[in-house]
C-alpha positions as CSV (number, residue, x, y, z in Angstrom):
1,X,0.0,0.0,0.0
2,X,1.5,3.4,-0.4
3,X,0.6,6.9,0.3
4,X,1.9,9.9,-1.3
5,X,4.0,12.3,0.0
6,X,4.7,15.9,-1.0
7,X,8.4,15.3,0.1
8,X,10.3,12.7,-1.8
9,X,13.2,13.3,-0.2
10,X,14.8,11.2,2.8
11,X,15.0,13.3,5.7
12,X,17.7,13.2,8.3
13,X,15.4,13.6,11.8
14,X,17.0,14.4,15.2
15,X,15.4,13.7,18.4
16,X,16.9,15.9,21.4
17,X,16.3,13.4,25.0
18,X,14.5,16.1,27.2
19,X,14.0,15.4,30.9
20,X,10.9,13.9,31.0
21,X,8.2,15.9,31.8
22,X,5.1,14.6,30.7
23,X,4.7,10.9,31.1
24,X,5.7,9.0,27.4
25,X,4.0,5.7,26.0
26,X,4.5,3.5,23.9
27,X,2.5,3.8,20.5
28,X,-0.6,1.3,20.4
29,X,-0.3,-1.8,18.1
30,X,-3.0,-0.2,15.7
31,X,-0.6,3.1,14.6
32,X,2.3,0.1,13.9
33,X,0.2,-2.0,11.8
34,X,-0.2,0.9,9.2
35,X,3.3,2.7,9.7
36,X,5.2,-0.8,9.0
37,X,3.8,-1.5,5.7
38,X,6.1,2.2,4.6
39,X,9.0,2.0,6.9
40,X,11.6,0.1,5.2
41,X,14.6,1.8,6.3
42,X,16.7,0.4,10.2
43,X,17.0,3.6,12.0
44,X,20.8,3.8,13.3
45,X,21.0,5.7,16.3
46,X,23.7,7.7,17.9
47,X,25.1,9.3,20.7
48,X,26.6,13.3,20.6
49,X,27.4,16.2,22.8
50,X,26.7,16.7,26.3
51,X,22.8,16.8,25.1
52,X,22.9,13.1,23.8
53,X,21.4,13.8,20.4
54,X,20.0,10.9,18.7
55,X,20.1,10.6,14.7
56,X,17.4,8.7,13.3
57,X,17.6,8.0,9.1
58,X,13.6,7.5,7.9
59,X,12.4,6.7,4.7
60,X,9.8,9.7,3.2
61,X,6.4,7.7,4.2
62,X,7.2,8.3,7.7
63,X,6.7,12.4,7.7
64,X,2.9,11.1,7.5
65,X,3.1,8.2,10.5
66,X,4.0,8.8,13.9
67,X,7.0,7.6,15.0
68,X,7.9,4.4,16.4
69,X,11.0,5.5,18.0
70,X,11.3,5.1,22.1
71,X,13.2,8.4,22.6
72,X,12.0,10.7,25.1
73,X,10.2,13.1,23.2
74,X,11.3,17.4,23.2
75,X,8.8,18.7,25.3
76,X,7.7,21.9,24.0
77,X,8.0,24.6,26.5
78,X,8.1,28.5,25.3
79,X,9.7,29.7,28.4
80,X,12.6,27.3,28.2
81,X,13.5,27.5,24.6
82,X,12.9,31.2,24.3
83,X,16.0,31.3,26.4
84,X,18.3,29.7,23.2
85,X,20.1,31.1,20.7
86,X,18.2,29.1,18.0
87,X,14.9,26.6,18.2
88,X,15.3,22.7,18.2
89,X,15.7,21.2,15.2
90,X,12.5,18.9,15.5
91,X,11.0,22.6,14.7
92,X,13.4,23.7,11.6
93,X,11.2,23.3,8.4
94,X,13.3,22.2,4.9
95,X,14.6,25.4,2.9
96,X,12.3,24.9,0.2
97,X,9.3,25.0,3.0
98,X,10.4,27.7,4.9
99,X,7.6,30.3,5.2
100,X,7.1,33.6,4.1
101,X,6.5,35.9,6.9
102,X,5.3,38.8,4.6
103,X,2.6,38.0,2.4
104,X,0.4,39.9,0.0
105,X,-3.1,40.5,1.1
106,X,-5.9,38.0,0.0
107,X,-8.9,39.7,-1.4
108,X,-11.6,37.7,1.0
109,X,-15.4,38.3,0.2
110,X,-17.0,39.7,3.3
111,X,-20.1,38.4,4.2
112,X,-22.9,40.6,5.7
113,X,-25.2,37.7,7.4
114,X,-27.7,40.5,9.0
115,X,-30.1,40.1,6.5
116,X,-30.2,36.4,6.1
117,X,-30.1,35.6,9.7
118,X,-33.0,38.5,10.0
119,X,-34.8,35.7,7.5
120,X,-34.8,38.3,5.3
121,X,-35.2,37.0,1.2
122,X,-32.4,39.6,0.0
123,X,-29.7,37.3,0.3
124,X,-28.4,36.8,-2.9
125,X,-25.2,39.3,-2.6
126,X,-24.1,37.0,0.3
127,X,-25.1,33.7,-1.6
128,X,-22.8,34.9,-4.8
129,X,-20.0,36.1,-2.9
130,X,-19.9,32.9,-0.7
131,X,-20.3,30.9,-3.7
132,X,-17.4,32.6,-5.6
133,X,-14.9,32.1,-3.0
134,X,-15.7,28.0,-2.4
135,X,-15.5,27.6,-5.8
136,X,-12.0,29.5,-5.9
137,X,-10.3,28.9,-2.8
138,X,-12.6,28.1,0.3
139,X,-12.2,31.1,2.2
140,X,-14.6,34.3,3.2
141,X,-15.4,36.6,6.2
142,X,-18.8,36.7,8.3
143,X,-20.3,39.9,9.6
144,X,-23.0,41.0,11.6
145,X,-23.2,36.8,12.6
146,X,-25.3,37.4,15.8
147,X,-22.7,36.2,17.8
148,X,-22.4,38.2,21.4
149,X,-18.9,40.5,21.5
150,X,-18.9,39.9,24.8
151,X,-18.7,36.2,24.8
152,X,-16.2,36.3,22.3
153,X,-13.8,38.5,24.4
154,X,-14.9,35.8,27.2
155,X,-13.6,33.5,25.4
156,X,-10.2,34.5,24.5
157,X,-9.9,36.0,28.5
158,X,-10.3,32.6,29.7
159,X,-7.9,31.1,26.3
160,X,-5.2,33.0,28.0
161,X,-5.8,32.0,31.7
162,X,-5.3,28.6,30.5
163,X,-2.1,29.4,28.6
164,X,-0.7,31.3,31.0
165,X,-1.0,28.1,33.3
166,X,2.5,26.1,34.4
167,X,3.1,23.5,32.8
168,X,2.7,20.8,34.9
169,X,-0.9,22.3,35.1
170,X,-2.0,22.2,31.4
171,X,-0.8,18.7,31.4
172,X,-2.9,17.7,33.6
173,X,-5.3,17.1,30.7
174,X,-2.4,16.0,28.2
175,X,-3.5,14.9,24.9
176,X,-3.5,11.0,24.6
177,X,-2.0,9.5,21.9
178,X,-4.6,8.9,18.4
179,X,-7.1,11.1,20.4
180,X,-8.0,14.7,19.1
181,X,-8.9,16.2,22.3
182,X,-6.9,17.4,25.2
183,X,-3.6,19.7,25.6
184,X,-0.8,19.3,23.5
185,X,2.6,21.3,23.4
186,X,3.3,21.8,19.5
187,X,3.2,17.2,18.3
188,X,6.3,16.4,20.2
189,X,4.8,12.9,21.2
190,X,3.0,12.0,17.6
191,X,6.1,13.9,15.4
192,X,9.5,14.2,15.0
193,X,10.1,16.6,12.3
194,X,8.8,19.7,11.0
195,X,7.0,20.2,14.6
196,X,4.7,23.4,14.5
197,X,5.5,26.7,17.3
198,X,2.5,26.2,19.2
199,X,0.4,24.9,22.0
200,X,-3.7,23.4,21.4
201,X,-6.2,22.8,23.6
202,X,-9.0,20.6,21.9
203,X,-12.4,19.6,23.0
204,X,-15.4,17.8,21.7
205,X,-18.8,19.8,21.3
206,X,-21.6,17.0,20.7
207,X,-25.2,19.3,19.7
208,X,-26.9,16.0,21.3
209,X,-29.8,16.8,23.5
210,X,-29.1,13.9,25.6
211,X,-25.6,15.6,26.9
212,X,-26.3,19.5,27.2
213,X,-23.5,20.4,28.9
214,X,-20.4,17.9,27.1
215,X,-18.1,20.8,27.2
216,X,-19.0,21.9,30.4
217,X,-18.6,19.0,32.2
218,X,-15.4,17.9,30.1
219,X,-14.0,20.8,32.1
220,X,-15.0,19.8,35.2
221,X,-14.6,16.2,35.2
222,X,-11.2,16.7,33.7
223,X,-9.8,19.8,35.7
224,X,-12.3,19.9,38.7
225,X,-14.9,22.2,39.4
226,X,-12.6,25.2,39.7
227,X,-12.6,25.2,36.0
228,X,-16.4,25.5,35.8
229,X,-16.5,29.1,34.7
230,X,-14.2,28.1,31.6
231,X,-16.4,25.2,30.8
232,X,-19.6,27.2,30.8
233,X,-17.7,30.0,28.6
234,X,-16.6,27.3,25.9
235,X,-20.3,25.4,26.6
236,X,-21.8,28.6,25.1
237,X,-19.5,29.7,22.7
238,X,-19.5,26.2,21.0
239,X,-23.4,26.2,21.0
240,X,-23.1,29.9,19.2
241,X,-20.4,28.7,16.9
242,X,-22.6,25.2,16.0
243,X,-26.0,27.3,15.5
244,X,-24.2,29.6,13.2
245,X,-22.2,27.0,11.3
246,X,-25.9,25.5,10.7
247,X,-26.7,29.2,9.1
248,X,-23.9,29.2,6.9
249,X,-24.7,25.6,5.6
250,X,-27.9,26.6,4.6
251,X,-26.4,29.1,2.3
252,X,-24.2,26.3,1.0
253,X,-27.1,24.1,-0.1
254,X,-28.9,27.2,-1.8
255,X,-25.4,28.1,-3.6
256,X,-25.0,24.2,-4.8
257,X,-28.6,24.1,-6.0
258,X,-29.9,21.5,-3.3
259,X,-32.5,22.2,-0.3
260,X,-31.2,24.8,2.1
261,X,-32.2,22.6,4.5
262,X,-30.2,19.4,3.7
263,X,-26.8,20.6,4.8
264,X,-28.2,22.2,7.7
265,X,-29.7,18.4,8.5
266,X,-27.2,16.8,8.2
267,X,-24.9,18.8,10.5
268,X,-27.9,19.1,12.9
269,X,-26.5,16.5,15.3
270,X,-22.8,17.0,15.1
271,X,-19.7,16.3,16.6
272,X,-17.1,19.3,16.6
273,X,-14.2,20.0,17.9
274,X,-13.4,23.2,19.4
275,X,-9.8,24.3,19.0
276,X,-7.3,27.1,21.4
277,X,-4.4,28.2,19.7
278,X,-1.4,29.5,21.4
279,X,1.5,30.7,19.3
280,X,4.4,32.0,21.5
281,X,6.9,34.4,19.7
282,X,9.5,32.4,18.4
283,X,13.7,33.6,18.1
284,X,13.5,32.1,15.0
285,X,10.3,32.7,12.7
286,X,12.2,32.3,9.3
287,X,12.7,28.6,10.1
288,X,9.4,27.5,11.6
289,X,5.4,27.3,11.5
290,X,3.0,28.0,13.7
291,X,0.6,25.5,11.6
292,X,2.0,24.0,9.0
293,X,0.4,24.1,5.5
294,X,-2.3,21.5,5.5
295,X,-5.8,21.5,5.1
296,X,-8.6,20.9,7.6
297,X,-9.9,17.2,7.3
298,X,-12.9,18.8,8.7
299,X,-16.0,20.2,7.4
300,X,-16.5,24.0,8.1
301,X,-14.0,25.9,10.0
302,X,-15.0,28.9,11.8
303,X,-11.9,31.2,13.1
304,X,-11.6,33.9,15.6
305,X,-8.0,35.3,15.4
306,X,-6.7,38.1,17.6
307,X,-5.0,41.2,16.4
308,X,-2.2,39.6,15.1
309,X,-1.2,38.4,11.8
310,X,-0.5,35.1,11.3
311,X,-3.2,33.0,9.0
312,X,-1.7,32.4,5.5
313,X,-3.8,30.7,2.2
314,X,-2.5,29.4,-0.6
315,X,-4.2,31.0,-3.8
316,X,-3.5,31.2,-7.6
317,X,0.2,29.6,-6.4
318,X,1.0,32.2,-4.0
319,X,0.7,32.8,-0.4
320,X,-1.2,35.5,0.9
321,X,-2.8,36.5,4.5
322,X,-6.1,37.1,6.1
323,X,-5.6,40.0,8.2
324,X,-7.4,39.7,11.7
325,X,-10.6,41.6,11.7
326,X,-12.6,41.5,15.6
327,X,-15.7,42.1,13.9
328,X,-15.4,39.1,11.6
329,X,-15.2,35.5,11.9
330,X,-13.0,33.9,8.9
331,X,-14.5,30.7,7.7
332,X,-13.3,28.0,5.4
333,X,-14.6,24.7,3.6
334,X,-12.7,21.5,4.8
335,X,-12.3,18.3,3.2
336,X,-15.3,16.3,4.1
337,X,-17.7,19.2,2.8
338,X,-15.4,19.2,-0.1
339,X,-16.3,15.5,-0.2
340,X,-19.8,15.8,0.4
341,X,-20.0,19.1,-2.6
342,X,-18.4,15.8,-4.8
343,X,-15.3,18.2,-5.2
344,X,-17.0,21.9,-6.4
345,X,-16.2,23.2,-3.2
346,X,-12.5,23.6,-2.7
347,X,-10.9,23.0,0.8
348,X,-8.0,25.1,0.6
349,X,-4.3,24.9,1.9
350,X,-3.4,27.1,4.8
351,X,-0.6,28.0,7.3
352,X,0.0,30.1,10.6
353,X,3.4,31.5,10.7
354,X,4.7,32.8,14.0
355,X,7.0,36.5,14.6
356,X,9.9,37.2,17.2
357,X,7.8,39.8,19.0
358,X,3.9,39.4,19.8
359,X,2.2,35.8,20.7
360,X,-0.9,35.1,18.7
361,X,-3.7,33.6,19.9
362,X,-6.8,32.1,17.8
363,X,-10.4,30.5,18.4
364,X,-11.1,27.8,16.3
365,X,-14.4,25.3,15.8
366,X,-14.3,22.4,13.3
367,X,-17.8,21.8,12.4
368,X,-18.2,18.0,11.9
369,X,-21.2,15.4,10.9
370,X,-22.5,12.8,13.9
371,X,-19.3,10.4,13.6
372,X,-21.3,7.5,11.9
373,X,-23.3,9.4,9.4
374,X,-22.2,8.1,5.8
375,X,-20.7,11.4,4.1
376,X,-21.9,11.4,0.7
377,X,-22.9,14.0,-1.8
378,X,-26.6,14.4,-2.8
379,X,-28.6,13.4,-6.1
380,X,-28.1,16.9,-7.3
381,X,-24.4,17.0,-7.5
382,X,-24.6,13.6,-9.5
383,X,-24.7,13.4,-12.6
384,X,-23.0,11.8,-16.3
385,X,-20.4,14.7,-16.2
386,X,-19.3,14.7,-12.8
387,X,-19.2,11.3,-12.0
388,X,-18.2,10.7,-7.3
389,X,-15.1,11.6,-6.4
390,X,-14.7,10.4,-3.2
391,X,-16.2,6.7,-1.9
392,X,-18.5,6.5,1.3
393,X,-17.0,7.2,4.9
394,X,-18.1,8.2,8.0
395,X,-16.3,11.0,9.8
396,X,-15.1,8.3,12.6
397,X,-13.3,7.1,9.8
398,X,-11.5,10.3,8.3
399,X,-10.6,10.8,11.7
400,X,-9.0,8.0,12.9
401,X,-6.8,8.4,9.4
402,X,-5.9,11.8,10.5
403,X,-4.6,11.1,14.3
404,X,-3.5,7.4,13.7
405,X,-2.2,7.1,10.1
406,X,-1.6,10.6,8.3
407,X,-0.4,14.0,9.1
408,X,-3.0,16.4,7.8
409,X,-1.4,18.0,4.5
410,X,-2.9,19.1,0.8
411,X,-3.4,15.7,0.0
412,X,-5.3,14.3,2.8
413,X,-8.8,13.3,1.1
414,X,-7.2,11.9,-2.1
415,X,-4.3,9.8,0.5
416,X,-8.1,9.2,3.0
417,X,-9.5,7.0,-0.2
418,X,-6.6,5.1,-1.6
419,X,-6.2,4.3,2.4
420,X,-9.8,3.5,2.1
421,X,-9.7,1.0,-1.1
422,X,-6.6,-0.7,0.7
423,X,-7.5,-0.9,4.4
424,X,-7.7,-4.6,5.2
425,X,-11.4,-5.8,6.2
426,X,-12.3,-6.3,9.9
């Protein structure tokens, strides 16, 4: 079986042995099964310097697989390594990746939703411009989306409590390996190369009437009740973010020439994840990502970003930024609506780059279907000239692939189905 890479060079990876500060495992038998199948190269390890660096030579397949290796991994702490001359080299991106830290504007439609979400019929400015820009690149701007200013500012107060935390306390509720929900500093335990300048926290939002208060409570149970006011914060931040992601897909379907209502159904009972971004200032922000480029595996992003620069798109083979605008919420397609549009809705590539001065901070919420509804697109994207692109999943599936098999990159969907026609049956 083979999945394609962007890089088809080999790549000389260095682990530096930290102190361990965050407890390691070893990597369950199910990531092994799939990684083993690529990795045909012995890794040779050796000894060097007073900070026992360990070499490891991988074949190409294994940028995409997490590693195998039993090396302490770096622990990413901003404090510490703000204090070097340079950054690890687990963080050092290829020459002919490195990022551009000034980029051209990108001309973004911006969407005034007053109107629409007034149930108002003069809608079809927005519906054109939103239509324009998925069929281009993916990307546009919401206005006047209902959403309360002041829960928004809650929202980031209590993002940079929790950052702000020591460490030992934010890894209280460490990330667990093939999950996608907990704290993570930058992907020190999944990667080895090409690591991202940043710390996540990640939640699940379920819109399931029989769990009202999931976030709430994942808070609670998982930090105690002293963290109650941050789970009612990102309890109703995550209901505003669902109910107008629900808006916006109405607006979909009416652009793609199917019910408003059908993508607004079938997101009805989702699954999300809700997304804190922390991006320190880095020494060295020629060398390194925030994010690298990659696009979301999910289906609707919607992004708050504070008033620093930092998200980059990929458009008409160029990068160019989104500038941060308070009033607006940046949203983008991801690849399972790109799946479920059978393709005519692009899910675009995209990038956070860091600077030496400011942190950045970022709100994110991946709108995603109930995990076992089948994604498919519907009769009226089907027809003799545009024959399915993509084969049936479920979102469950999609992301296992992400967190257990791939790293998220451009090629994600397209490396998701030839995973799909191979995987071994059950």
């Amino acid at each position: 079986m083979k999945i394609k890479t962007v890089d088809n060079t080999r790549q000389l990876k260095c682990y530096i042995k930290a102190e361990p500060t965050l407890l390691g495992s070893r990597i369950p038998s199910q990531y092994s099964t799939y990684q083993q199948q690529h990795n045909t190269k012995k890794k040779r390890r050796r000894e060097t310097s007073e900070m026992a660096a360990s070499c490891v030579i991988t074949s190409p397949e294994e940028e995409h697989t997490p590693k195998l290796d039993l090396v302490t991994p770096l622990v990413f702490n901003p404090s510490m390594l703000n204090l070097q001359a340079t950054i690890p080299n687990q963080f050092i991106w290829p020459d002919d990746e490195k990022p551009c830290l000034e980029a051209p504007e990108l001309d973004v439609p911006l969407i005034d939703l007053q109107n629409f979400l007034a149930h108002s019929h003069s809608t079809l400015d927005a519906s054109r411009l939103i239509s324009e820009a998925c069929y281009k690149h993916g990307f546009f701007l919401v206005v006047n989306h209902g959403i309360s200013e002041q829960l928004i500012s809650d929202a980031h107060e209590y993002m940079s409590r929790f950052f702000d935390m020591p460490l030992s306390e934010k890894q209280r509720i460490q990330r667990k390996e093939g999950e996608s929900c907990g704290y993570a500093s930058s992907f020190t335990g999944r990667f080895s190369t090409k690591l991202p300048w940043k710390e996540t926290l990640s939640f699940q939002f379920c819109d399931d009437k029989s769990r009202p208060k999931n976030v709430q409570d994942y808070f609670c149970d998982a930090l105690g009740h002293e963290f109650e006011p941050f789970g009612k914060v990102y309890q109703e931040y995550c209901e505003a973010m669902s109910s107008l992601s629900l808006k916006i897909m109405e607006l979909l379907g009416i652009n793609l020439g199917v019910s408003g209502d059908y993508f607004k159904s079938f997101f009805e009972e989702n699954d999300s994840i809700m997304r804190l971004n922390y991006y320190p200032p880095c020494q060295k922000p020629d060398l390194t990502f925030g994010t690298g480029p990659h696009c979301d595996p999910t289906s609707l992003t919607i992004l708050h970003q504070d008033h620093v620069h930092g998200l980059q798109v990929f458009v008409d083979n160029q990068w160019r930024s989104i500038s941060p605008n308070p009033k607006a919420f940046v949203v983008n397609i991801g690849d399972t609506f790109m799946a479920l549009s059978n393709n005519r809705y692009k899910s675009c590539l995209h990038r956070a780059v860091v600077n030496s001065k400011s942190e950045r901070k970022s709100l994110a919420f991946f709108l995603c279907p109930k995990k076992d509804r089948v994604v498919k697109p519907p009769r009226e994207l089907l027809d003799g000239n545009t024959p399915r692109r993509y084969p049936d999943f479920t979102w469950s599936m999609l992301l296992e692939f992400t967190q257990k098999h791939y790293r998220a990159d451009m090629n994600t969907l397209q490396a998701f189905t030839d995973w799909l026609s191979n995987k071994p049956i059950q």
